[in-house]
PDB file with one MODEL, atoms N, CA, C and O in Angstrom:
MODEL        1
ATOM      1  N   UNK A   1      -5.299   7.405   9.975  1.00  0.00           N
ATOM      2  CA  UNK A   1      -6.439   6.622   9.526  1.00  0.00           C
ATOM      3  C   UNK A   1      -6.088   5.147   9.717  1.00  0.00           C
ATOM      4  O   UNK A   1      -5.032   4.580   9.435  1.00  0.00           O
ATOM      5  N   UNK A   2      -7.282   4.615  10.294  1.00  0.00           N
ATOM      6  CA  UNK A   2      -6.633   2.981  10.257  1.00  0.00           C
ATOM      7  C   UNK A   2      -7.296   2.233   9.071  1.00  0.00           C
ATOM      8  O   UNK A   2      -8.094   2.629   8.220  1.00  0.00           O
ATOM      9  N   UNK A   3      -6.734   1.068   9.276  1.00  0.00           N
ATOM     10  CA  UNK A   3      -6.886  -0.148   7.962  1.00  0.00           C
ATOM     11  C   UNK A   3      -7.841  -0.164   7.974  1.00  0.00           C
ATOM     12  O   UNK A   3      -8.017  -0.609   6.840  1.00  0.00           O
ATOM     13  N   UNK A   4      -9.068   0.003   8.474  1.00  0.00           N
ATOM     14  CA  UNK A   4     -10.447  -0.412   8.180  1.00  0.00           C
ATOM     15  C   UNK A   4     -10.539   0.277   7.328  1.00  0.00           C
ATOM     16  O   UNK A   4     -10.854  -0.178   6.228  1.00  0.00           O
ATOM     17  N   UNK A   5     -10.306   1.611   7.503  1.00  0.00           N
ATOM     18  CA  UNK A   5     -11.215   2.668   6.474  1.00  0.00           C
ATOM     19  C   UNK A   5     -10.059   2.704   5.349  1.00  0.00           C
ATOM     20  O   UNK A   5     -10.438   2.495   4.197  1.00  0.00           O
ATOM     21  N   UNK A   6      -9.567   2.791   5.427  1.00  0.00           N
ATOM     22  CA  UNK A   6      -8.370   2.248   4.015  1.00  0.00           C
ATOM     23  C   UNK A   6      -8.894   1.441   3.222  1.00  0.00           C
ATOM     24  O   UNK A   6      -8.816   1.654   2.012  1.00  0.00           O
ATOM     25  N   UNK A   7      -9.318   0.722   3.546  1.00  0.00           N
ATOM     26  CA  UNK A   7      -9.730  -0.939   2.969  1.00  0.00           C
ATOM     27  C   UNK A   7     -11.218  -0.498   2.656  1.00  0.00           C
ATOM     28  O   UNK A   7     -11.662  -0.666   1.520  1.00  0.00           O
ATOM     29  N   UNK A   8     -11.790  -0.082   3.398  1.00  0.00           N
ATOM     30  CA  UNK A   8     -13.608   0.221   3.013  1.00  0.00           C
ATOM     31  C   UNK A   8     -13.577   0.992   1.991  1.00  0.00           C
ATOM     32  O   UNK A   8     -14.493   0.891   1.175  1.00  0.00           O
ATOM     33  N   UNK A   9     -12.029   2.400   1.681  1.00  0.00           N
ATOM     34  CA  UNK A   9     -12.676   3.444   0.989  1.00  0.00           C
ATOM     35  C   UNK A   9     -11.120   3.126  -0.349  1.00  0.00           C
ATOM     36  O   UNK A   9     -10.596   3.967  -1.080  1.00  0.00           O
ATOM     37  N   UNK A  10     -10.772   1.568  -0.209  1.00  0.00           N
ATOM     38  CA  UNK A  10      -9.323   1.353  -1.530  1.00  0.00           C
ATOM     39  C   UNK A  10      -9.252   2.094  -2.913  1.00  0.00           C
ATOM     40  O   UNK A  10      -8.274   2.628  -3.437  1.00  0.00           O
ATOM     41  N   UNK A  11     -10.508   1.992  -3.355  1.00  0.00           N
ATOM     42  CA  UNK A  11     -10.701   2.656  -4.717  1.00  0.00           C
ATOM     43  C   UNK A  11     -10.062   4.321  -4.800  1.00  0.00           C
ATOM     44  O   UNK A  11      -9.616   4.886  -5.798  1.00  0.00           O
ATOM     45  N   UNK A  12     -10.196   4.865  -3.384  1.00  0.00           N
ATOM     46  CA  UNK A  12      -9.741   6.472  -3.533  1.00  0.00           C
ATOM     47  C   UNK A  12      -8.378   6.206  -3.166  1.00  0.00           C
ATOM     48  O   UNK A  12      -7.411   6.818  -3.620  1.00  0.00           O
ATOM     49  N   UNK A  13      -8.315   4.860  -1.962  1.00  0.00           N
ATOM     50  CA  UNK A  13      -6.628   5.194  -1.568  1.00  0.00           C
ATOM     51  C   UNK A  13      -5.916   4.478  -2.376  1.00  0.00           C
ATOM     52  O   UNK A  13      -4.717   4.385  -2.112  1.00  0.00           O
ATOM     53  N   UNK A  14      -6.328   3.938  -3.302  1.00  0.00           N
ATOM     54  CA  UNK A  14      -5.175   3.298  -4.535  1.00  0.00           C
ATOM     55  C   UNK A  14      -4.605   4.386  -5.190  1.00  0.00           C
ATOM     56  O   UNK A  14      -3.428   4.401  -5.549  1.00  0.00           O
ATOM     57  N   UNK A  15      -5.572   5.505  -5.399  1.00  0.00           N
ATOM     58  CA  UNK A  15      -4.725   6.879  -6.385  1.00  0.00           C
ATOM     59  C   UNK A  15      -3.749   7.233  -5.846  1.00  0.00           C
ATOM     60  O   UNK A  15      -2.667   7.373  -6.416  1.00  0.00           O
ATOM     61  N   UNK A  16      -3.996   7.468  -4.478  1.00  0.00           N
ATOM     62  CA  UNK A  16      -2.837   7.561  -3.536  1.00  0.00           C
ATOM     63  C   UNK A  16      -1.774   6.986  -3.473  1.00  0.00           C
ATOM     64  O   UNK A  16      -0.708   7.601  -3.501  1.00  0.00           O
ATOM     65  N   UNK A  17      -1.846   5.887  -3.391  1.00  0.00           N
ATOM     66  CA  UNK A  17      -0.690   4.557  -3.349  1.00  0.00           C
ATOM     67  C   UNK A  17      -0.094   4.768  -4.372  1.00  0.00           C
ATOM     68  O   UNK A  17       1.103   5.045  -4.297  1.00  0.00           O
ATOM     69  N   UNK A  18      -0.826   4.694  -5.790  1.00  0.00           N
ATOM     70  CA  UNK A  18      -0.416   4.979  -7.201  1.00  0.00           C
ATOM     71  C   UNK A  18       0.761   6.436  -7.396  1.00  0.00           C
ATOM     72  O   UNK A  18       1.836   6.449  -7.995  1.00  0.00           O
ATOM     73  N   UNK A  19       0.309   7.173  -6.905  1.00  0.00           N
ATOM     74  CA  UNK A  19       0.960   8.366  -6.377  1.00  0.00           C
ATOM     75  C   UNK A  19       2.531   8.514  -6.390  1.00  0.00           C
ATOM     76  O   UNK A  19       3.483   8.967  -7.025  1.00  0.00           O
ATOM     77  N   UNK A  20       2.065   7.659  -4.984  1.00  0.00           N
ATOM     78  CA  UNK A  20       3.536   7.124  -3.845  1.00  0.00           C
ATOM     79  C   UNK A  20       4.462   5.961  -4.477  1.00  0.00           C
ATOM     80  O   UNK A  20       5.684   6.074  -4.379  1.00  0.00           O
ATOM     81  N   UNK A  21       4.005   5.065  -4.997  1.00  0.00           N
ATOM     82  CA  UNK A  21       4.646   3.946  -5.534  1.00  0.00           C
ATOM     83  C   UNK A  21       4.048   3.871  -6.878  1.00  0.00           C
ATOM     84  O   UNK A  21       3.004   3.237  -7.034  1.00  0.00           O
ATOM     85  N   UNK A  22       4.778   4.622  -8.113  1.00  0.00           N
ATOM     86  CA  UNK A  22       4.584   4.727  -9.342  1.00  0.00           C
ATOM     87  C   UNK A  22       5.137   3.520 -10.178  1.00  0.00           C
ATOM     88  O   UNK A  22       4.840   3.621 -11.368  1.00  0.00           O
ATOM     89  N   UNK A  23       6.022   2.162  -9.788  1.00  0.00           N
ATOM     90  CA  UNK A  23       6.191   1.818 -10.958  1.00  0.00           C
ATOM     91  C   UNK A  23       5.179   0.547 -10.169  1.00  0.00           C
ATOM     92  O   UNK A  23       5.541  -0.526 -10.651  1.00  0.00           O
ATOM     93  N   UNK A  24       4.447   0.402  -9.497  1.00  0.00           N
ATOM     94  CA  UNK A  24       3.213  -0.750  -8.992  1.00  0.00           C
ATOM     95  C   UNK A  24       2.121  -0.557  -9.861  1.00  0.00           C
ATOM     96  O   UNK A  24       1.601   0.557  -9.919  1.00  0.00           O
ATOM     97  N   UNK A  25       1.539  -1.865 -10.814  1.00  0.00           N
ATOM     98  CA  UNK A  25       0.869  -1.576 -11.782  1.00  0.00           C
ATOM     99  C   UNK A  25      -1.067  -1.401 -11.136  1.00  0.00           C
ATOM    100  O   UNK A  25      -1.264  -1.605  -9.938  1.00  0.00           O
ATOM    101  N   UNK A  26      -2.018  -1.111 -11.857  1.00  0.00           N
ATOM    102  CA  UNK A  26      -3.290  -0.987 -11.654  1.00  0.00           C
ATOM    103  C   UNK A  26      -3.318  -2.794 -11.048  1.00  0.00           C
ATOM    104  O   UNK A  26      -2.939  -2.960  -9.889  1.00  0.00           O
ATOM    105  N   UNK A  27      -3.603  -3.600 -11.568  1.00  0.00           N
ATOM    106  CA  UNK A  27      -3.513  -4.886 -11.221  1.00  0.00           C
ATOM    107  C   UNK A  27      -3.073  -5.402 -10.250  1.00  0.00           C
ATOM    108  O   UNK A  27      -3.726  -6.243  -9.632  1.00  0.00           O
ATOM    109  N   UNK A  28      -1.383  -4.869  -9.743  1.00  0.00           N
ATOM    110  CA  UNK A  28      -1.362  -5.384  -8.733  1.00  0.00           C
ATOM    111  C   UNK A  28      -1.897  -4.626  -6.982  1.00  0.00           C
ATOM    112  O   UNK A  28      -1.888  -4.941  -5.792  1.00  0.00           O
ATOM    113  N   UNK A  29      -2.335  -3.418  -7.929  1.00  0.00           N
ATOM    114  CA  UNK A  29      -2.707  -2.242  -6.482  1.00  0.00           C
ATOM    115  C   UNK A  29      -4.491  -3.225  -6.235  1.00  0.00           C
ATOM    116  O   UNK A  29      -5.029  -3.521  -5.168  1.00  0.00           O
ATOM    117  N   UNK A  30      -4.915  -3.460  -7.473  1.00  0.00           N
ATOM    118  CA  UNK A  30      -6.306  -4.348  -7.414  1.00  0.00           C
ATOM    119  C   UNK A  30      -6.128  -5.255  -6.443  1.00  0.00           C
ATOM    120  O   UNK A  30      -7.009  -5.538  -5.630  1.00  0.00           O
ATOM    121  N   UNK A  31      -4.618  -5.932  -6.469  1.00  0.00           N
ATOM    122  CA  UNK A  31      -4.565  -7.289  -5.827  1.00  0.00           C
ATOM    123  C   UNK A  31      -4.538  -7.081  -4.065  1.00  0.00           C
ATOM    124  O   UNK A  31      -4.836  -7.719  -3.055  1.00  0.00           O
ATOM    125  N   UNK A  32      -3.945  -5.679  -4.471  1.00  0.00           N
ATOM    126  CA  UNK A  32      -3.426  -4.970  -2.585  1.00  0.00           C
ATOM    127  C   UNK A  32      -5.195  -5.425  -1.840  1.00  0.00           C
ATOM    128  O   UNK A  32      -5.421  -6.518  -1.321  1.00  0.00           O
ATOM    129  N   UNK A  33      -6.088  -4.458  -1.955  1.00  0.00           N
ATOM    130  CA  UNK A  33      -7.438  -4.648  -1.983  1.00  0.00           C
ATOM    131  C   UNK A  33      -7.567  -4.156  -1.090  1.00  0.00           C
ATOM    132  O   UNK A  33      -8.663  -4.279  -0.543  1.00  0.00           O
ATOM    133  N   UNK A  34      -6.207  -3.076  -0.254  1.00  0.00           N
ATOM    134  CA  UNK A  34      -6.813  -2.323   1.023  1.00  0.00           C
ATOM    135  C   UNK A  34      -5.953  -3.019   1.732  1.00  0.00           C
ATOM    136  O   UNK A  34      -5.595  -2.299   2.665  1.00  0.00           O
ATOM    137  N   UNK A  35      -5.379  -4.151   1.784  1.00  0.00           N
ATOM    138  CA  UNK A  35      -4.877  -4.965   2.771  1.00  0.00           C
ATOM    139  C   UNK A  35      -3.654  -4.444   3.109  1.00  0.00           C
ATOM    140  O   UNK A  35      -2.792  -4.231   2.256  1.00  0.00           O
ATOM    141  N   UNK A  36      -3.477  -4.185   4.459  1.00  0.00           N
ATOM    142  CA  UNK A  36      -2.126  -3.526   4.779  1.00  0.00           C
ATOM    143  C   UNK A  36      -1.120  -4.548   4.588  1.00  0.00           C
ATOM    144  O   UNK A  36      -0.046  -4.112   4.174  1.00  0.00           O
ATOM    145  N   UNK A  37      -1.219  -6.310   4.862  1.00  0.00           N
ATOM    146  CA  UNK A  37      -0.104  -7.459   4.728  1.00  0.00           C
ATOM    147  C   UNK A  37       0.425  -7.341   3.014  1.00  0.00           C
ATOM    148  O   UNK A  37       1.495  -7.143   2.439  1.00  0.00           O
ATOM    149  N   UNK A  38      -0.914  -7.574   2.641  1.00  0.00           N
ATOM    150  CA  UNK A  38      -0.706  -7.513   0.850  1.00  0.00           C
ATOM    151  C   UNK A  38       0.095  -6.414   0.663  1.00  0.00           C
ATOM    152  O   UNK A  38       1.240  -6.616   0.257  1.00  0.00           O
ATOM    153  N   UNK A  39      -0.375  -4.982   0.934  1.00  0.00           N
ATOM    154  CA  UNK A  39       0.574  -3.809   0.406  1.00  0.00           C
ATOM    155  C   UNK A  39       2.056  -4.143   1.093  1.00  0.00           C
ATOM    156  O   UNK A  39       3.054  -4.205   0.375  1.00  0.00           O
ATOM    157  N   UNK A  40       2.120  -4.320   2.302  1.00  0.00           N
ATOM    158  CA  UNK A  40       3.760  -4.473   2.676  1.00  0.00           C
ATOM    159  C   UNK A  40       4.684  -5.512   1.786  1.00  0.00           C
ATOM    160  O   UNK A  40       5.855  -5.227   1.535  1.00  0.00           O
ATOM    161  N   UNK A  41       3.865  -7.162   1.166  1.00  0.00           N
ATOM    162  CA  UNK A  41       4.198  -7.934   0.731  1.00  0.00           C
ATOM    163  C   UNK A  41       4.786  -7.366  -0.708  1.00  0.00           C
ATOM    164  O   UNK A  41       5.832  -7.627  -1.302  1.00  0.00           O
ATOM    165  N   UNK A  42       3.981  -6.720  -0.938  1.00  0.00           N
ATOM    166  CA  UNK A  42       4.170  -6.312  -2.392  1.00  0.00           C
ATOM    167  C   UNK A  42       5.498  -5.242  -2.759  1.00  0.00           C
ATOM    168  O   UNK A  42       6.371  -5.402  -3.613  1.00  0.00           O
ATOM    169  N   UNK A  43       5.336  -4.251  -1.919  1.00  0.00           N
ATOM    170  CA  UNK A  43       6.446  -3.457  -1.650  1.00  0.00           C
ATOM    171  C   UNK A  43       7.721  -4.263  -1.704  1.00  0.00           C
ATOM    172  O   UNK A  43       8.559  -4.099  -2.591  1.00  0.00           O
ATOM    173  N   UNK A  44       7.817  -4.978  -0.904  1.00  0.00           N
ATOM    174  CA  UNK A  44       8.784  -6.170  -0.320  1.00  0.00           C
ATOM    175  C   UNK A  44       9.255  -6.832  -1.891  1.00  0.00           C
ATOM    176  O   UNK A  44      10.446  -7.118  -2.015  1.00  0.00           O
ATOM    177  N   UNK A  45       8.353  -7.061  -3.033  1.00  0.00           N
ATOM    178  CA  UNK A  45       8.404  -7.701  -3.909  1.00  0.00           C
ATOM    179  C   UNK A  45       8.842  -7.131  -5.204  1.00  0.00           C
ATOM    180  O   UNK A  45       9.466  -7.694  -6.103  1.00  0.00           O
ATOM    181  N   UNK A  46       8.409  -5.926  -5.140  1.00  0.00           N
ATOM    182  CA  UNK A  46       8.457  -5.137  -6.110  1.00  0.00           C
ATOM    183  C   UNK A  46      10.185  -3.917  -5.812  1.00  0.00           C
ATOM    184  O   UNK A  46      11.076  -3.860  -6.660  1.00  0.00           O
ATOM    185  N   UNK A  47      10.214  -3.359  -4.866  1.00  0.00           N
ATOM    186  CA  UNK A  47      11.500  -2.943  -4.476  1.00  0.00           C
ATOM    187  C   UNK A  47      12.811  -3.299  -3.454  1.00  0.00           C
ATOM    188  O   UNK A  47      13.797  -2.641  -3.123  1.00  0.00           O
ATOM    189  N   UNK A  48      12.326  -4.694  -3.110  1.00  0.00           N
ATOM    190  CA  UNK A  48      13.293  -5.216  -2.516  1.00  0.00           C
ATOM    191  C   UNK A  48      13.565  -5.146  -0.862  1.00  0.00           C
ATOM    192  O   UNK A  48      14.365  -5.491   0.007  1.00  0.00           O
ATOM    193  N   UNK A  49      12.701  -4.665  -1.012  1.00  0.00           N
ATOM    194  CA  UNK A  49      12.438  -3.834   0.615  1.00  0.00           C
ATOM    195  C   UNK A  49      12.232  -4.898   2.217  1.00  0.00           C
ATOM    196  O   UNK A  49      11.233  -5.550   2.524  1.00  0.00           O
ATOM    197  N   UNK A  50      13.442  -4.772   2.943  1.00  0.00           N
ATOM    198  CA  UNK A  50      13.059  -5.757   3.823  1.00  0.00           C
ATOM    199  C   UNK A  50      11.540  -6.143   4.343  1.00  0.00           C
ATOM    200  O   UNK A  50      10.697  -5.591   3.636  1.00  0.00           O
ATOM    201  N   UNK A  51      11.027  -6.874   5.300  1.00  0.00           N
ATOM    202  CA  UNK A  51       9.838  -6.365   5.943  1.00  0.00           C
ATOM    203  C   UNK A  51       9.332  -5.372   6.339  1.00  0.00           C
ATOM    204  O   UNK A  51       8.276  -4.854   5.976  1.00  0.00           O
ATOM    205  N   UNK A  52      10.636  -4.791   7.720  1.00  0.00           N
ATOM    206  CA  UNK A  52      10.208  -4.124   8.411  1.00  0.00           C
ATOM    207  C   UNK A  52      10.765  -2.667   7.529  1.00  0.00           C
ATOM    208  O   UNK A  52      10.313  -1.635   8.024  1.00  0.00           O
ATOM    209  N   UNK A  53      11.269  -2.553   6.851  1.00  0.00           N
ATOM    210  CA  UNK A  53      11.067  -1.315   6.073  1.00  0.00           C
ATOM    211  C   UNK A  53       9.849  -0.971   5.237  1.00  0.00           C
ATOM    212  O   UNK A  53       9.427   0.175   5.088  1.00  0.00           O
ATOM    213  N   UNK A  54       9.237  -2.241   4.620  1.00  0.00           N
ATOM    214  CA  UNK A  54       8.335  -2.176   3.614  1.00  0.00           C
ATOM    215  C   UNK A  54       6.888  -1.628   4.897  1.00  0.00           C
ATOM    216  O   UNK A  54       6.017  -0.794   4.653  1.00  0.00           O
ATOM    217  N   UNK A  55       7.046  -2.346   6.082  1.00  0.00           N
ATOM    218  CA  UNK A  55       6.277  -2.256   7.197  1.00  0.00           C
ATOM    219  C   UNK A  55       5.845  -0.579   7.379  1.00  0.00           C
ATOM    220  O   UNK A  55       4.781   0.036   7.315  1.00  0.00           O
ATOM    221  N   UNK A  56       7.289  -0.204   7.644  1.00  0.00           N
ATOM    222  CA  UNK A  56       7.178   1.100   8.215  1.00  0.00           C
ATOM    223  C   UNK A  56       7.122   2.370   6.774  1.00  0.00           C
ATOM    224  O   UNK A  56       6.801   3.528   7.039  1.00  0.00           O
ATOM    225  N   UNK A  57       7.372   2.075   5.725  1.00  0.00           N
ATOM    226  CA  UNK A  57       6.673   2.860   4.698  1.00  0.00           C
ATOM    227  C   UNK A  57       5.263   2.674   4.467  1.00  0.00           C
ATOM    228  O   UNK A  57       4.721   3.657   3.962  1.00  0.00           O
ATOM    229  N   UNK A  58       4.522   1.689   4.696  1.00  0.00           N
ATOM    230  CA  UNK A  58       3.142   1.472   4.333  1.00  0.00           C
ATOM    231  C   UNK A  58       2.363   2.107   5.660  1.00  0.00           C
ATOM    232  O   UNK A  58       1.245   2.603   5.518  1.00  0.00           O
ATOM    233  N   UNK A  59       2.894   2.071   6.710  1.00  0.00           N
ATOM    234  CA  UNK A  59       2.844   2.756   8.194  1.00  0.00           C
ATOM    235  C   UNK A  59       2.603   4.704   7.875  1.00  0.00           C
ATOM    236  O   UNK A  59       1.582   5.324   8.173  1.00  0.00           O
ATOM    237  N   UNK A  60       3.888   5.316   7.198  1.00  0.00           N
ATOM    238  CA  UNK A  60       4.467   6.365   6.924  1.00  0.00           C
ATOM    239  C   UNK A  60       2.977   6.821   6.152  1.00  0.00           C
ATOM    240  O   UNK A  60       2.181   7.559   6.733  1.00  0.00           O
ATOM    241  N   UNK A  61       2.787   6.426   5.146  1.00  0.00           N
ATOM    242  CA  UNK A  61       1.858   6.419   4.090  1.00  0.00           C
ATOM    243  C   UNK A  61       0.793   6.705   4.289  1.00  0.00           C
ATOM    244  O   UNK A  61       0.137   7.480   3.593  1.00  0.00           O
ATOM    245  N   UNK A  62       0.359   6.053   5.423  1.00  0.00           N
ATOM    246  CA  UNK A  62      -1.538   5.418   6.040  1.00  0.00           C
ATOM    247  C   UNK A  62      -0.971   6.950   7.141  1.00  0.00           C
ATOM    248  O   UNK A  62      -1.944   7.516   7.638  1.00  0.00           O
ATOM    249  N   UNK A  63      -0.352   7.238   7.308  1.00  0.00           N
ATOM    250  CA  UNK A  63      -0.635   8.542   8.740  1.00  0.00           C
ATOM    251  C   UNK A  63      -0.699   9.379   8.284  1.00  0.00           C
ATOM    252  O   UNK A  63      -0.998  10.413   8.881  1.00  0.00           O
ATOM    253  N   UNK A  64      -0.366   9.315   6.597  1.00  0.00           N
ATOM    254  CA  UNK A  64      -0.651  10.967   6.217  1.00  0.00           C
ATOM    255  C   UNK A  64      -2.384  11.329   5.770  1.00  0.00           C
ATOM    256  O   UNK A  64      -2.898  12.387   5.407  1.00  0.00           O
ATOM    257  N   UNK A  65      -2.840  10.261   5.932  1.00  0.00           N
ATOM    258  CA  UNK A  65      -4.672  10.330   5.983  1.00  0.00           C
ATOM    259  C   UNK A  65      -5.105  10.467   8.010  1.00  0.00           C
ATOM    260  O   UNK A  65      -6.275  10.532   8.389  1.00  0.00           O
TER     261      UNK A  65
ENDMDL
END
């Protein structure tokens, strides 16, 4: 699935995300908003995660739709 429809349909793929990355609060998944930069940034912020790791988990994530 690509970012468009991620982003058009966030409200269902936040449960998802929520899911996958359990200690990311409601607020800051609000802040994601669908955005694939925001979700990598955040990852990056929240577990320490280089770029291109945070890159290729948010990558990993979006292919299982």
């Amino acid at each position: 699935m690509n970012w468009d429809q991620i982003s058009g349909r966030w409200t269902e793929f936040k449960g998802k995300a929520r899911e996958m990355w359990g200690d990311i609060t409601d607020d800051e998944w609000d802040r994601v908003a669908g955005k694939r930069d925001q979700m990598v940034g955040l990852l990056q912020k929240k577990y320490g995660d280089s770029k291109e790791d945070a890159e290729r988990k948010v990558d990993d994530w979006a292919k299982k739709f």
